[in-house]
C-alpha atoms as one frame of an Amber mdcrd trajectory, in Angstrom:
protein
   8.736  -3.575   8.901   6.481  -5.685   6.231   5.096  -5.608   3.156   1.303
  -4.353   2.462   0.874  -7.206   0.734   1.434  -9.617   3.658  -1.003  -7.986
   5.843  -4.582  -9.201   6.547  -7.927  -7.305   5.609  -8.326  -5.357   8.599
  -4.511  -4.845   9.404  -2.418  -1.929   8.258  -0.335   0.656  10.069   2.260
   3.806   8.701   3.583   3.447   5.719   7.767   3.989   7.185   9.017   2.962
   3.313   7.969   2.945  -0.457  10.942   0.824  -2.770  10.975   0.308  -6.542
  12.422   2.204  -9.443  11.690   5.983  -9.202   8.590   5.978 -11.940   6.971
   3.541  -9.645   8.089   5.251  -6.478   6.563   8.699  -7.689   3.316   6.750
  -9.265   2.625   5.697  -5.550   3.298   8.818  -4.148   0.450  10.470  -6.559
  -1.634   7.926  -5.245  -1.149   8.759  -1.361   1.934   6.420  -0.711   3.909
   8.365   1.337   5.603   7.560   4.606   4.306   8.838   7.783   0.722   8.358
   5.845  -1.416   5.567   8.045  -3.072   3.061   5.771  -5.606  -0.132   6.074
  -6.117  -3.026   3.526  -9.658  -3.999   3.288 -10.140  -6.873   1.180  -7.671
  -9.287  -0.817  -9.756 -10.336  -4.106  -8.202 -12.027  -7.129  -4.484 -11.094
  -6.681  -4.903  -7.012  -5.686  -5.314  -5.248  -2.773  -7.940  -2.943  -1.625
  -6.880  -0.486   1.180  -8.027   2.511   2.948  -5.792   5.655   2.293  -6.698
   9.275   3.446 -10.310   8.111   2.915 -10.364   6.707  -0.367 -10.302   2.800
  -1.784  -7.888   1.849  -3.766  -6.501  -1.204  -5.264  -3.025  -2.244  -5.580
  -1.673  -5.609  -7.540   0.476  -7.630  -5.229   3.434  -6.461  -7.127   2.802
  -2.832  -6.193   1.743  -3.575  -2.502   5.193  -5.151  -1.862   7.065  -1.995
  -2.430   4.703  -0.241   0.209   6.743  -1.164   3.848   4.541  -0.855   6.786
C-alpha cells in the first residue's frame, strides 16, 4: 500500500484506503474516493495531481492525494 501522491503519471491501481479527519474523508468520497474504486494519475503539474476516476479528471493537491492509499 502507497500513497497517490507517490505514484507516477501513468501508474495507479484500487484505492484499498482513504485517511484524514472525517470532513476530508467524506469530501473525497463525494468526489469518487472510495475503496474498491480503480484510479490512474495522469499528470503531476505545479504541486497537484491529475487522475483518472470513473471517467472524469480531477485534481488533487499533494496534501489530499496522500490520504488516498493505493
Amino acid at each position: 500500500m502507497m500513497p497517490l501522491a507517490m505514484a507516477n503519471p501513468g501508474e495507479g491501481g484500487t484505492i484499498r484506503q482513504v485517511t484524514g479527519k472525517d470532513d476530508v474523508r467524506l469530501h473525497l468520497a463525494a468526489l469518487g474516493f472510495v475503496a474498491g474504486q480503480p484510479v490512474t494519475v495522469v499528470a503531476k503539474l505545479a504541486g497537484s495531481v491529475i487522475l483518472n476516476i470513473r471517467g472524469t479528471r480531477v485534481a488533487l493537491d499533494k496534501k489530499l492525494a496522500a490520504r488516498v492509499m493505493i
